[in-house]
Biopython code that builds the backbone (N, CA, C, O; Angstrom):
import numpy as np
from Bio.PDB.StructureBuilder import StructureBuilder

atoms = [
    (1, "UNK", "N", (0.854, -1.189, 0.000)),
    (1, "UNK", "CA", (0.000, 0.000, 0.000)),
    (1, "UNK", "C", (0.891, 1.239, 0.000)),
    (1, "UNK", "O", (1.888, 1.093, 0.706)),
    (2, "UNK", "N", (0.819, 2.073, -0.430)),
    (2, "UNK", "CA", (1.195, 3.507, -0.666)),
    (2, "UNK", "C", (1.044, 4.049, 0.737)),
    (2, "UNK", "O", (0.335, 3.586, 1.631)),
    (3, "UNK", "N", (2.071, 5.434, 0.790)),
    (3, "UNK", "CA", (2.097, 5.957, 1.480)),
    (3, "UNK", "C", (0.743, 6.922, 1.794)),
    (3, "UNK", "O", (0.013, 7.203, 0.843)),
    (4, "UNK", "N", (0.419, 7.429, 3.162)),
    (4, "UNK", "CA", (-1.092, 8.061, 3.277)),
    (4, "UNK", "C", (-0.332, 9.462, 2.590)),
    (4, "UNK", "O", (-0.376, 9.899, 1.441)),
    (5, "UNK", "N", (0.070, 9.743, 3.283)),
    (5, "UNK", "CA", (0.749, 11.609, 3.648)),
    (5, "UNK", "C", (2.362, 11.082, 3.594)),
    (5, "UNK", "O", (2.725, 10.159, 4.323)),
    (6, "UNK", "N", (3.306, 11.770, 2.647)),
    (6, "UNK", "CA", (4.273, 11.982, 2.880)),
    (6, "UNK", "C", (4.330, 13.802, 2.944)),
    (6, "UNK", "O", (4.161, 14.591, 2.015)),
    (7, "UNK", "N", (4.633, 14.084, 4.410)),
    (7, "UNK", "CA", (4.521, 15.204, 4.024)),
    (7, "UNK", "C", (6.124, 16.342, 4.130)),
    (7, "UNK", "O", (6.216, 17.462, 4.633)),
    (8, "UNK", "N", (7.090, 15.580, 3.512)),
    (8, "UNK", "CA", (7.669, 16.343, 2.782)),
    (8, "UNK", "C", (7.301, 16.676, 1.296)),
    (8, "UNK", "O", (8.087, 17.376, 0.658)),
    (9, "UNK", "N", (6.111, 16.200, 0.684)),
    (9, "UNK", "CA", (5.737, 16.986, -0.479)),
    (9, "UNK", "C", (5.459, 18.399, -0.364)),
    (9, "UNK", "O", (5.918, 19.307, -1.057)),
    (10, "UNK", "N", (4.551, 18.474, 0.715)),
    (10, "UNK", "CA", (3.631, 20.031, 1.713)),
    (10, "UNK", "C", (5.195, 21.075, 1.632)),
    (10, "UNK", "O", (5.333, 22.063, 0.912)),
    (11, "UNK", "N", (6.271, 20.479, 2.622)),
    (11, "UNK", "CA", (7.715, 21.031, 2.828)),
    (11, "UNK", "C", (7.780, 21.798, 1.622)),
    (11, "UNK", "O", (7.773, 23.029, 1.644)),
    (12, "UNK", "N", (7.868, 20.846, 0.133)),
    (12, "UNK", "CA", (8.928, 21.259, -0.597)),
    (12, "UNK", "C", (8.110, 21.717, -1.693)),
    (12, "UNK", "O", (8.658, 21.674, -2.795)),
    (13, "UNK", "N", (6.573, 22.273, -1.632)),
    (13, "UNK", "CA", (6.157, 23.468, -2.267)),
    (13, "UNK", "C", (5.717, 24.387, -1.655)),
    (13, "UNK", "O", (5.259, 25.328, -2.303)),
    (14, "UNK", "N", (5.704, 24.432, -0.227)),
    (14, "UNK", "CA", (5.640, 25.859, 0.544)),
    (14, "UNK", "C", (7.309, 26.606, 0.836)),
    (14, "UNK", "O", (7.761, 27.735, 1.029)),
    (15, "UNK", "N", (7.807, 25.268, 0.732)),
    (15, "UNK", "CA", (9.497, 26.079, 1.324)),
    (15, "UNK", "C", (9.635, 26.174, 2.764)),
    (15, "UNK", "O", (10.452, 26.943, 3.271)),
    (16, "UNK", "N", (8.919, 25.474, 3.403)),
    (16, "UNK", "CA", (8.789, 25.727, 4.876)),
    (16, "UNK", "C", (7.524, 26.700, 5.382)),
    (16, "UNK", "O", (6.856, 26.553, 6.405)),
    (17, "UNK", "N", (7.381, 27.849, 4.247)),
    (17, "UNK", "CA", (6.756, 28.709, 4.721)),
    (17, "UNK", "C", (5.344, 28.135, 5.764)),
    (17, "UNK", "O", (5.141, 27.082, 5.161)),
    (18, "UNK", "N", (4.682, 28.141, 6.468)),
    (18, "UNK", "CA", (3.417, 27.908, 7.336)),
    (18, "UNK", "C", (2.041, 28.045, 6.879)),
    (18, "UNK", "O", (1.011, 27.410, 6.652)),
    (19, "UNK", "N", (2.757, 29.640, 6.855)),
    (19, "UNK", "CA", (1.369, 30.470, 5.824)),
    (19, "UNK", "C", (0.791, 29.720, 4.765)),
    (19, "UNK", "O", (-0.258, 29.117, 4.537)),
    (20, "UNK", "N", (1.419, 29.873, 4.437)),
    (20, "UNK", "CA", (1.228, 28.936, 2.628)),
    (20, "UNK", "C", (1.161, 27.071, 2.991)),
    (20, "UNK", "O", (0.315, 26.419, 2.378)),
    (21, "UNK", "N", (1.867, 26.526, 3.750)),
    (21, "UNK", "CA", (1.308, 25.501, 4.115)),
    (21, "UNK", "C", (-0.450, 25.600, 4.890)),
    (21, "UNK", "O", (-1.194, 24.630, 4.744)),
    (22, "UNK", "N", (-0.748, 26.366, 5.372)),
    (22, "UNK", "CA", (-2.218, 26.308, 5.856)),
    (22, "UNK", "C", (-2.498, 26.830, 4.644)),
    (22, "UNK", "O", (-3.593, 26.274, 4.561)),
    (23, "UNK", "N", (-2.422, 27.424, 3.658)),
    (23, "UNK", "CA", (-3.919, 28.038, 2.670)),
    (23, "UNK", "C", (-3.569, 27.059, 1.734)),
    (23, "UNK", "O", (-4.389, 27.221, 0.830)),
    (24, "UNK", "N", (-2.665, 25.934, 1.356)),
    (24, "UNK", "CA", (-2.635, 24.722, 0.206)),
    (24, "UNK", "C", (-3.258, 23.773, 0.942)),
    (24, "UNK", "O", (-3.987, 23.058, 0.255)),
    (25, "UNK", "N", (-3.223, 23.428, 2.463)),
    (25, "UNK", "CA", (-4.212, 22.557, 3.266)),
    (25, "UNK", "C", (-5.517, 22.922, 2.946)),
    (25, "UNK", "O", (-6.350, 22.087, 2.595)),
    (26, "UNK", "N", (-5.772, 24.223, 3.053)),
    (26, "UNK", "CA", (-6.884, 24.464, 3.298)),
    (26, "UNK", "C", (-7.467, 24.461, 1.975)),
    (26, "UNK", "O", (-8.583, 23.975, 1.794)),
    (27, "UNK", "N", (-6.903, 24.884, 1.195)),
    (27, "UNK", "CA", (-7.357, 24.272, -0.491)),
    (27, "UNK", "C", (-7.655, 23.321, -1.011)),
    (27, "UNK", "O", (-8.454, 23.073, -1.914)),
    (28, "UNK", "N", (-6.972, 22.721, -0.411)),
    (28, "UNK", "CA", (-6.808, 20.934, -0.950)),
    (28, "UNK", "C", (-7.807, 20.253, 0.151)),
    (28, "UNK", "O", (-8.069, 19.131, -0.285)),
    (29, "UNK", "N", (-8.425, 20.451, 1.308)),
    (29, "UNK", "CA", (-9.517, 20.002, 1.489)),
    (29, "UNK", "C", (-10.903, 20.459, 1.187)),
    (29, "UNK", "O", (-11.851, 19.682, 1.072)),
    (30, "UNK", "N", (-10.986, 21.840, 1.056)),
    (30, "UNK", "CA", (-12.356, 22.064, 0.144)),
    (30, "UNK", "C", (-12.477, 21.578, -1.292)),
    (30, "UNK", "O", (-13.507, 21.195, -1.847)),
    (31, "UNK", "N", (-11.438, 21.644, -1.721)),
    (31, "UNK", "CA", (-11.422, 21.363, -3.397)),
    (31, "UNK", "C", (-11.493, 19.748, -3.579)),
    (31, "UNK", "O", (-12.076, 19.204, -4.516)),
    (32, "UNK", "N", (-10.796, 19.053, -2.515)),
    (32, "UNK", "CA", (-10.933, 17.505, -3.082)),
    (32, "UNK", "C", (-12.403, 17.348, -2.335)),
    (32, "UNK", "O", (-13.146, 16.720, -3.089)),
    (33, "UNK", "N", (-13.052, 17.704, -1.124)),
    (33, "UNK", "CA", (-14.673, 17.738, -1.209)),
    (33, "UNK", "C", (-15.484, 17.831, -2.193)),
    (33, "UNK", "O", (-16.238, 16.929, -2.559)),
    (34, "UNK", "N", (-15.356, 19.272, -2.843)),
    (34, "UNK", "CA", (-15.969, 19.151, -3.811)),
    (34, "UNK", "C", (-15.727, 18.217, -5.048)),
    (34, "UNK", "O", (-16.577, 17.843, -5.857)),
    (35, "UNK", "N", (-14.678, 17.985, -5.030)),
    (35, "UNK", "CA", (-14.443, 16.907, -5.983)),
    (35, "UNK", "C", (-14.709, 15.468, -5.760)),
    (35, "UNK", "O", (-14.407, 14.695, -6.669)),
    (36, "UNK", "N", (-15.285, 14.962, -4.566)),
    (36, "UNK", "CA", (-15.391, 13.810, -4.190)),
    (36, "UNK", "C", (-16.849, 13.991, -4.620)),
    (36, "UNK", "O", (-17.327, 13.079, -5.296)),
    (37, "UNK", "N", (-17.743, 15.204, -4.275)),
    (37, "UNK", "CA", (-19.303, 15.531, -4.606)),
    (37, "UNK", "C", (-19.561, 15.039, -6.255)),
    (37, "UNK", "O", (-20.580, 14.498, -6.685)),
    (38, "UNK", "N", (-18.560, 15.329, -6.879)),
    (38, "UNK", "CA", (-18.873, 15.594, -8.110)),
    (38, "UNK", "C", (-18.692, 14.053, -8.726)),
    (38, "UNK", "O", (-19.344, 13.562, -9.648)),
    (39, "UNK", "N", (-17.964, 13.629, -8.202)),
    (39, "UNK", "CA", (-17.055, 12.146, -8.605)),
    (39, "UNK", "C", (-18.645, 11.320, -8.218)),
    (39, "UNK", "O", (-19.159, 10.532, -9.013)),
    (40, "UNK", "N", (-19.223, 11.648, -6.967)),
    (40, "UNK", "CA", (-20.348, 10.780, -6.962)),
    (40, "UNK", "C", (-20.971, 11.093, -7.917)),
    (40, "UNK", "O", (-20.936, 10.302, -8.861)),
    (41, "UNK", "N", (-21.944, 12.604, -8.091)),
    (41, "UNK", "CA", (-22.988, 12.664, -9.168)),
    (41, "UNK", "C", (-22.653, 11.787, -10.346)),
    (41, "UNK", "O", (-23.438, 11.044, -10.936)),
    (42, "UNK", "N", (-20.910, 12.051, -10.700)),
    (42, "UNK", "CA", (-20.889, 11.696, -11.769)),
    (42, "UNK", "C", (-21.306, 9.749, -12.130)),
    (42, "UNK", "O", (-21.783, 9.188, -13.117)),
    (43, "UNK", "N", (-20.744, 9.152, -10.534)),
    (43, "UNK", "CA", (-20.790, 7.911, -11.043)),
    (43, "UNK", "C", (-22.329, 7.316, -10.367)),
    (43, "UNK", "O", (-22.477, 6.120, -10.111)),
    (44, "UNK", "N", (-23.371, 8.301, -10.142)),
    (44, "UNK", "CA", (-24.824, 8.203, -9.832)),
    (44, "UNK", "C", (-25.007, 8.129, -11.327)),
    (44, "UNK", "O", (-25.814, 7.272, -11.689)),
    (45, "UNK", "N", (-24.425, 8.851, -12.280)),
    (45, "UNK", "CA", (-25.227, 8.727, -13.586)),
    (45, "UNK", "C", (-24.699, 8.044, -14.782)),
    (45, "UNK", "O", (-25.287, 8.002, -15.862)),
    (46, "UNK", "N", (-23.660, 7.561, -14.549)),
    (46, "UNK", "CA", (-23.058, 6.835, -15.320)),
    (46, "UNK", "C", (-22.324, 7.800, -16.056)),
    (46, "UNK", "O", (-22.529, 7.568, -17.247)),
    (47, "UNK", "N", (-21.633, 8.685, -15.929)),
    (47, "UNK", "CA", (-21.012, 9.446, -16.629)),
    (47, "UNK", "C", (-19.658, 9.376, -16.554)),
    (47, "UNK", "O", (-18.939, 10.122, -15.888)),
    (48, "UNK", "N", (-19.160, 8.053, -17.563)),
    (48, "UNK", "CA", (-17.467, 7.450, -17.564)),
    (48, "UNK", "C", (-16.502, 8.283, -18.009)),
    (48, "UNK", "O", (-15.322, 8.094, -17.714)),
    (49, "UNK", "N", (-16.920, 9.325, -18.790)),
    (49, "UNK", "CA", (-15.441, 10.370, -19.040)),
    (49, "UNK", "C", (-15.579, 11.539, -18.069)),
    (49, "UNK", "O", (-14.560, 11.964, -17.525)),
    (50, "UNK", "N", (-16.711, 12.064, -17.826)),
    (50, "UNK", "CA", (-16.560, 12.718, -16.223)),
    (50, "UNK", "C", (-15.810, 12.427, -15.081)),
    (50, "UNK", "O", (-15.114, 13.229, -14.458)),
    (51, "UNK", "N", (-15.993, 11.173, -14.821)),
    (51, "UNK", "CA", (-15.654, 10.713, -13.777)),
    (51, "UNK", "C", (-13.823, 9.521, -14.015)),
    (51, "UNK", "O", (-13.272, 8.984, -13.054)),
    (52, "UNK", "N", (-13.388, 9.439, -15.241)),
    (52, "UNK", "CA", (-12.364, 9.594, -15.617)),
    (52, "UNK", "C", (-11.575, 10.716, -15.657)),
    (52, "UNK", "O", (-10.382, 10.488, -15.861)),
    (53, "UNK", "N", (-11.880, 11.802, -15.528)),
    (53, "UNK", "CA", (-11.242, 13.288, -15.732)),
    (53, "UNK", "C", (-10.986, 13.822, -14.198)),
    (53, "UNK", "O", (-9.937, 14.330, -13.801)),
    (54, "UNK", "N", (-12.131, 13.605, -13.454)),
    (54, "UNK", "CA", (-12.237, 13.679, -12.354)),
    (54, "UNK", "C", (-11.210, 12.897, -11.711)),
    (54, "UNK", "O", (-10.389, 13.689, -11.250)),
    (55, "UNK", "N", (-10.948, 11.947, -11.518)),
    (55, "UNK", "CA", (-9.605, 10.624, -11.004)),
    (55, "UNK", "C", (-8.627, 11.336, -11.263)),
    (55, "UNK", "O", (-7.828, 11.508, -10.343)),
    (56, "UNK", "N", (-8.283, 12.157, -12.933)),
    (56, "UNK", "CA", (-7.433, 12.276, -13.104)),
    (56, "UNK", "C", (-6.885, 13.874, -11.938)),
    (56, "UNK", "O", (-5.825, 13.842, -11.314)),
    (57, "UNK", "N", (-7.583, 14.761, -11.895)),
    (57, "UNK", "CA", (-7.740, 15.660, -10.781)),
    (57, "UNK", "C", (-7.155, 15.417, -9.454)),
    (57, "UNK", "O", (-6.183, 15.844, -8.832)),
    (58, "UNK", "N", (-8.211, 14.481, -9.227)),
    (58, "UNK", "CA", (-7.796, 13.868, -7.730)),
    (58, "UNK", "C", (-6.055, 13.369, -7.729)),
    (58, "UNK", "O", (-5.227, 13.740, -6.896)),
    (59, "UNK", "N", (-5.802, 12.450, -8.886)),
    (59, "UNK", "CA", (-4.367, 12.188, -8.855)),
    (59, "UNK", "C", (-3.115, 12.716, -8.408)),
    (59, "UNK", "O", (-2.372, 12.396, -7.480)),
    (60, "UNK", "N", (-3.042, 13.906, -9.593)),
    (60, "UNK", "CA", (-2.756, 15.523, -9.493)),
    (60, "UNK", "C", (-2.771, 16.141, -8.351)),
    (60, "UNK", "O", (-1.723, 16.708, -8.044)),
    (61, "UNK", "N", (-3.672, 16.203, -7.609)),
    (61, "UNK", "CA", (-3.929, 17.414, -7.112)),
    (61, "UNK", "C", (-3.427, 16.520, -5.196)),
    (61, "UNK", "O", (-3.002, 16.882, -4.099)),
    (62, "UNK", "N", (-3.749, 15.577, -5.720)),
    (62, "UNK", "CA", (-3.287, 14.475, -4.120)),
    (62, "UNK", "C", (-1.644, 14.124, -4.177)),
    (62, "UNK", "O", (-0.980, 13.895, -3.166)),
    (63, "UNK", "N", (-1.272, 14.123, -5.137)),
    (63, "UNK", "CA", (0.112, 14.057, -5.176)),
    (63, "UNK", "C", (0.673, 14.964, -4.893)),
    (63, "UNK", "O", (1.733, 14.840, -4.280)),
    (64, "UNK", "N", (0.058, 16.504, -5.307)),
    (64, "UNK", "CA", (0.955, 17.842, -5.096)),
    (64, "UNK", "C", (1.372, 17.717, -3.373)),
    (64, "UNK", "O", (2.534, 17.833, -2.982)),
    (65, "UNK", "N", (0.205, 17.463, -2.460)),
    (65, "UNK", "CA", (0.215, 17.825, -1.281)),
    (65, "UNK", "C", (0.514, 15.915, -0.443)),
    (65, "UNK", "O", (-0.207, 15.340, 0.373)),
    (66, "UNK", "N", (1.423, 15.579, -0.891)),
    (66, "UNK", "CA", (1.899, 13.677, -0.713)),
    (66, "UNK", "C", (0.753, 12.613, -0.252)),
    (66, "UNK", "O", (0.960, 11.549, 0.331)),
    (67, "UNK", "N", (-0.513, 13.154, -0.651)),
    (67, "UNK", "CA", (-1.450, 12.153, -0.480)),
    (67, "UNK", "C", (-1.393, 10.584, -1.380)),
    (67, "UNK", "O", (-2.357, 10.197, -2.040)),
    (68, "UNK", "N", (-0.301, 9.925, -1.281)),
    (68, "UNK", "CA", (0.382, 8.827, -2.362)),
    (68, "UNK", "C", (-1.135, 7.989, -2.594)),
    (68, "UNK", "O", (-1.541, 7.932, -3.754)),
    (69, "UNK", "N", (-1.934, 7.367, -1.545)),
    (69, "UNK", "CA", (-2.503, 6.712, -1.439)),
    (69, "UNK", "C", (-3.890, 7.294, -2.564)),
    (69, "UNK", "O", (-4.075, 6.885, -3.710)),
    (70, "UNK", "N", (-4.465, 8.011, -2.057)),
    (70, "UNK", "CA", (-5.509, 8.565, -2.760)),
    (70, "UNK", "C", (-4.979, 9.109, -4.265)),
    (70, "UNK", "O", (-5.599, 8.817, -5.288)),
    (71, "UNK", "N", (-3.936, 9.814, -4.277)),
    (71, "UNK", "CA", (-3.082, 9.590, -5.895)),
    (71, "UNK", "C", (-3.331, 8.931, -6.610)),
    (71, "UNK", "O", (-3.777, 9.348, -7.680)),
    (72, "UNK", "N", (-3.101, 7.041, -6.278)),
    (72, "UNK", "CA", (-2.685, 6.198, -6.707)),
    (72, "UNK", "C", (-4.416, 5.802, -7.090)),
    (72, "UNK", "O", (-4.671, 5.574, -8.273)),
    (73, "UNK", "N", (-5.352, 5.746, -6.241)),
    (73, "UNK", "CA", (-6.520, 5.564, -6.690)),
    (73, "UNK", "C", (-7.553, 6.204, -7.083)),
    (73, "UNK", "O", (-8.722, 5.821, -7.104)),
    (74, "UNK", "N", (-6.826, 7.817, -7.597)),
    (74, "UNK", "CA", (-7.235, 8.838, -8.444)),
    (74, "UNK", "C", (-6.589, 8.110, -9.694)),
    (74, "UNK", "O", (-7.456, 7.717, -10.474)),
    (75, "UNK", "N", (-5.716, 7.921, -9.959)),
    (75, "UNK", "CA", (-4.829, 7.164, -11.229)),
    (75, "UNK", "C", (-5.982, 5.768, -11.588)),
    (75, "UNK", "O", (-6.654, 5.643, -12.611)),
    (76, "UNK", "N", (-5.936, 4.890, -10.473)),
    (76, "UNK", "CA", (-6.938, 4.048, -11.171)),
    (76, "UNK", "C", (-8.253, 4.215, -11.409)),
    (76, "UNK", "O", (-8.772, 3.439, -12.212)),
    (77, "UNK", "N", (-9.273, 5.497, -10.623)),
    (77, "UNK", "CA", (-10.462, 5.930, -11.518)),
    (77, "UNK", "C", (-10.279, 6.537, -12.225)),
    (77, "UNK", "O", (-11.265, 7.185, -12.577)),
    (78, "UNK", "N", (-8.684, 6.888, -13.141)),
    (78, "UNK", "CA", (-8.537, 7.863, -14.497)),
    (78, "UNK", "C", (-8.501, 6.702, -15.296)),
    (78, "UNK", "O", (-8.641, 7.085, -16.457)),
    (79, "UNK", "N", (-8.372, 5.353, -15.255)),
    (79, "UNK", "CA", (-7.680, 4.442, -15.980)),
    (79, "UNK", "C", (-8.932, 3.468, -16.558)),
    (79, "UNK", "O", (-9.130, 2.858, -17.609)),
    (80, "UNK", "N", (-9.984, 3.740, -14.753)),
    (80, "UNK", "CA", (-10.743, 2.303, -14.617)),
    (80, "UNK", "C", (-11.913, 2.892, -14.865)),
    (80, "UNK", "O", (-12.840, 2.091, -14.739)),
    (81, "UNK", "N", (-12.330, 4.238, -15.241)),
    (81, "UNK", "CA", (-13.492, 5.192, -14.581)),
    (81, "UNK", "C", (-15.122, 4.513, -13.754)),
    (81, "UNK", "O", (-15.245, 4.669, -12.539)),
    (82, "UNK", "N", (-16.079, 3.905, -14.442)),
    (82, "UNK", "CA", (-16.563, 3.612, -13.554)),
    (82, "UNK", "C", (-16.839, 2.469, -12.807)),
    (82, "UNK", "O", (-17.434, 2.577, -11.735)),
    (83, "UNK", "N", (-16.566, 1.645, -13.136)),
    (83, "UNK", "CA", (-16.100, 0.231, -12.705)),
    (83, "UNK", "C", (-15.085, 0.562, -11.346)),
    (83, "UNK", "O", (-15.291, 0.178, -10.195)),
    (84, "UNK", "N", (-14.055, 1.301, -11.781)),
    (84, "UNK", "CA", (-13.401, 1.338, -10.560)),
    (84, "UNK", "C", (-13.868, 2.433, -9.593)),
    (84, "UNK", "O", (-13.445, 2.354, -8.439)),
    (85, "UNK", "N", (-14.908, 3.718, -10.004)),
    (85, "UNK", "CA", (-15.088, 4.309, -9.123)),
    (85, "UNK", "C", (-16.326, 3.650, -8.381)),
    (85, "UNK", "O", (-16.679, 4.103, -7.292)),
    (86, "UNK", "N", (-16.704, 3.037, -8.717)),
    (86, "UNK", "CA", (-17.999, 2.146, -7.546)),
    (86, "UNK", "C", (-17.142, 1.643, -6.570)),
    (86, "UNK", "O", (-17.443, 1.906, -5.405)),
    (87, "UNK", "N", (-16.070, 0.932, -6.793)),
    (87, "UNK", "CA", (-15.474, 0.347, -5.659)),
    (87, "UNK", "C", (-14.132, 1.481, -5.112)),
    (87, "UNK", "O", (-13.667, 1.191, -4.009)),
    (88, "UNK", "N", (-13.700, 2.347, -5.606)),
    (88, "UNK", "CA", (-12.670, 3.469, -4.589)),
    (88, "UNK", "C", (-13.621, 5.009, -4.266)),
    (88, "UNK", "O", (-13.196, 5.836, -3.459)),
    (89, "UNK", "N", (-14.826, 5.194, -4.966)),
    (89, "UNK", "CA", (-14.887, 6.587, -4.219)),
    (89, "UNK", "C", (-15.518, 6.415, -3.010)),
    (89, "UNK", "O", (-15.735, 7.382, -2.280)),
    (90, "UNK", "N", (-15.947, 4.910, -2.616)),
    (90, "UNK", "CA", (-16.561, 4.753, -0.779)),
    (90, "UNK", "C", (-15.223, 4.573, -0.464)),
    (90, "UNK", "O", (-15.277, 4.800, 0.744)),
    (91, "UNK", "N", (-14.022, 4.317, -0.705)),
    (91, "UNK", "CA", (-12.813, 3.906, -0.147)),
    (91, "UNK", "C", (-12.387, 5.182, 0.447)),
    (91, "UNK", "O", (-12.230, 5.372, 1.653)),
    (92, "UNK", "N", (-12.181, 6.198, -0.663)),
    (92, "UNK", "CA", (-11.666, 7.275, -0.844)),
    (92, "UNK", "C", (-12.433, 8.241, 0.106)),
    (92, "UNK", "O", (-11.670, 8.980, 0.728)),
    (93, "UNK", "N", (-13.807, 8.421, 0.379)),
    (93, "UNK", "CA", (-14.455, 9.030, 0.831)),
    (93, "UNK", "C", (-13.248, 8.998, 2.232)),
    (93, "UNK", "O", (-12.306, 9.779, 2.368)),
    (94, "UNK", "N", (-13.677, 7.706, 3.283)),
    (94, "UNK", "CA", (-13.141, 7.568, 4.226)),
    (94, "UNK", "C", (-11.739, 7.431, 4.495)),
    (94, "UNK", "O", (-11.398, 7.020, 5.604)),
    (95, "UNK", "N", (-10.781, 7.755, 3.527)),
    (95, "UNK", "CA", (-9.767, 7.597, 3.692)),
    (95, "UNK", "C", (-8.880, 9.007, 3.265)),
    (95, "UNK", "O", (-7.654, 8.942, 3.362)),
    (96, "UNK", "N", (-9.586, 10.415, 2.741)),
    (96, "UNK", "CA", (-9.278, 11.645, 2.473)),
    (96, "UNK", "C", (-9.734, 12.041, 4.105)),
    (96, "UNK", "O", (-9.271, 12.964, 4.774)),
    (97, "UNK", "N", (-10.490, 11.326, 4.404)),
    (97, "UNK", "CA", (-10.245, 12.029, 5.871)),
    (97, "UNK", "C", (-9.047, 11.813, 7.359)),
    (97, "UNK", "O", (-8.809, 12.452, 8.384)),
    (98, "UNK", "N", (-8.601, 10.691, 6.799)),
    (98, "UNK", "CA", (-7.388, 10.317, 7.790)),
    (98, "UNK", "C", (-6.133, 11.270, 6.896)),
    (98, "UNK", "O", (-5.234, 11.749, 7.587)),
    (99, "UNK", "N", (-6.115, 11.439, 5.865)),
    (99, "UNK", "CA", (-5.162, 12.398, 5.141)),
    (99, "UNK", "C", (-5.346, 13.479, 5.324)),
    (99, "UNK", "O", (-4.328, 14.171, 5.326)),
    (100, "UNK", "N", (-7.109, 14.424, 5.648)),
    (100, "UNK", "CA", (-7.234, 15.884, 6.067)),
    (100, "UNK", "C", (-6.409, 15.997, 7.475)),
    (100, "UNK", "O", (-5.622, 16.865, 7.854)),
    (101, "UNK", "N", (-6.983, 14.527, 8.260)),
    (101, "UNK", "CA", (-6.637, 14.438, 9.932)),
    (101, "UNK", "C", (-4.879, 14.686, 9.557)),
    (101, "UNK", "O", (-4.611, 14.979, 10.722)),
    (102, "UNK", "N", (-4.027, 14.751, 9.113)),
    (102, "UNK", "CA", (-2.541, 14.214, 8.955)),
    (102, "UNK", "C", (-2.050, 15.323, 8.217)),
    (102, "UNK", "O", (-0.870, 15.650, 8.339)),
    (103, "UNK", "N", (-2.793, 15.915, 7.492)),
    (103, "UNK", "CA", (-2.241, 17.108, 7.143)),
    (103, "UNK", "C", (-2.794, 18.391, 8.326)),
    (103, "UNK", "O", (-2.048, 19.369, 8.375)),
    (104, "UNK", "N", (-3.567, 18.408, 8.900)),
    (104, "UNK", "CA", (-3.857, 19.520, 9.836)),
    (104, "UNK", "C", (-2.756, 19.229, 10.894)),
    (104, "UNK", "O", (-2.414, 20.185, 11.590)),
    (105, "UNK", "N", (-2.121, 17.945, 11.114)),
    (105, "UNK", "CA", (-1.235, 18.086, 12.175)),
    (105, "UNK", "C", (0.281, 18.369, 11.280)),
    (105, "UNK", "O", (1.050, 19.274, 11.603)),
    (106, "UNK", "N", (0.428, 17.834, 10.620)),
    (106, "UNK", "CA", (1.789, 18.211, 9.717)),
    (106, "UNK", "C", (1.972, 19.592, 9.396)),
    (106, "UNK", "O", (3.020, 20.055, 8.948)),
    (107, "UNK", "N", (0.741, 20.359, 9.678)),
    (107, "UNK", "CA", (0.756, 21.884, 9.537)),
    (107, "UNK", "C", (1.030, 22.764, 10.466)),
    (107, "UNK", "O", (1.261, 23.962, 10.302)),
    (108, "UNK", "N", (0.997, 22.045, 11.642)),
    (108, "UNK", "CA", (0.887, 22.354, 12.542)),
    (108, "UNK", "C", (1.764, 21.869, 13.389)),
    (108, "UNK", "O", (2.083, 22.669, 14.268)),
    (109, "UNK", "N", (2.360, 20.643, 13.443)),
    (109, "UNK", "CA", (3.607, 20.211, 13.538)),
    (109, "UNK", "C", (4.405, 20.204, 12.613)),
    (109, "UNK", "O", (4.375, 19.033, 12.233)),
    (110, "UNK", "N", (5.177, 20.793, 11.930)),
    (110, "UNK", "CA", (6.159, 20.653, 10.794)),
    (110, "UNK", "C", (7.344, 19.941, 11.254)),
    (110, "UNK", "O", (7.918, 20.157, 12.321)),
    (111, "UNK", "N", (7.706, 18.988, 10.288)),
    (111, "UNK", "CA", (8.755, 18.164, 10.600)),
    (111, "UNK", "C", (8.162, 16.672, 11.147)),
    (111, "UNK", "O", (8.908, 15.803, 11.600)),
    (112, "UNK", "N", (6.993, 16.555, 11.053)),
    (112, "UNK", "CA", (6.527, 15.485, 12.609)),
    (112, "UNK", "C", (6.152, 14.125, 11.278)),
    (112, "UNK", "O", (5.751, 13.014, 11.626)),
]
sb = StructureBuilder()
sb.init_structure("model")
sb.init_model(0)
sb.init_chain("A")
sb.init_seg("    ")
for serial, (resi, resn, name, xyz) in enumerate(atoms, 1):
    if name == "N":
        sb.init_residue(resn, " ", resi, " ")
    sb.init_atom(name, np.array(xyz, "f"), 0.0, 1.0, " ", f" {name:<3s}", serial, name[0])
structure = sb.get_structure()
């Protein structure tokens, strides 16, 4: 299994800075919310290149801030779209939240 949080990724696009580590936290959990919202509608309606595009987002955007784990299964609903998002966006749901929990302390503990 992949790493949850490596969070020398957070480190080494804020530069240390704090500031900027809390407003990319704080970005990256409203934005992958809403993107988890959307990832459902999309796979409520069967909508396979939506929700392929969407994975691909999540990938991206979970890697910037070392979310490896959720990355890796943003990569396979870019690959698998809805087939695989029936079985990772209940995964994902509950598991962006042990990564919000891990980045609010890595923000807050730096270095930890």
């Amino acid at each position: 299994m992949d790493t949850i949080l490596d969070p020398s990724a957070l480190e080494l696009i804020t530069g240390g800075d704090p500031l900027a580590a809390a407003e990319i936290k704080d970005l990256f959990k409203t934005d992958t919310m809403d993107l988890l919202a959307t990832m459902g509608q999309a796979l409520a309606s069967g909508d396979d290149e939506l929700l392929r595009r969407l994975g691909h987002t999540l990938k991206s955007t979970a890697a910037t801030v070392g979310a490896m784990q959720a990355s890796s299964w943003g990569k396979a609903i870019e690959d698998g779209g809805l087939e695989a998002g029936k079985r990772l966006i209940p995964l994902l749901e509950e598991h962006l939240q042990e990564v919000f929990r891990m980045l609010d302390q890595a923000v807050v503990n730096p270095g930890r």
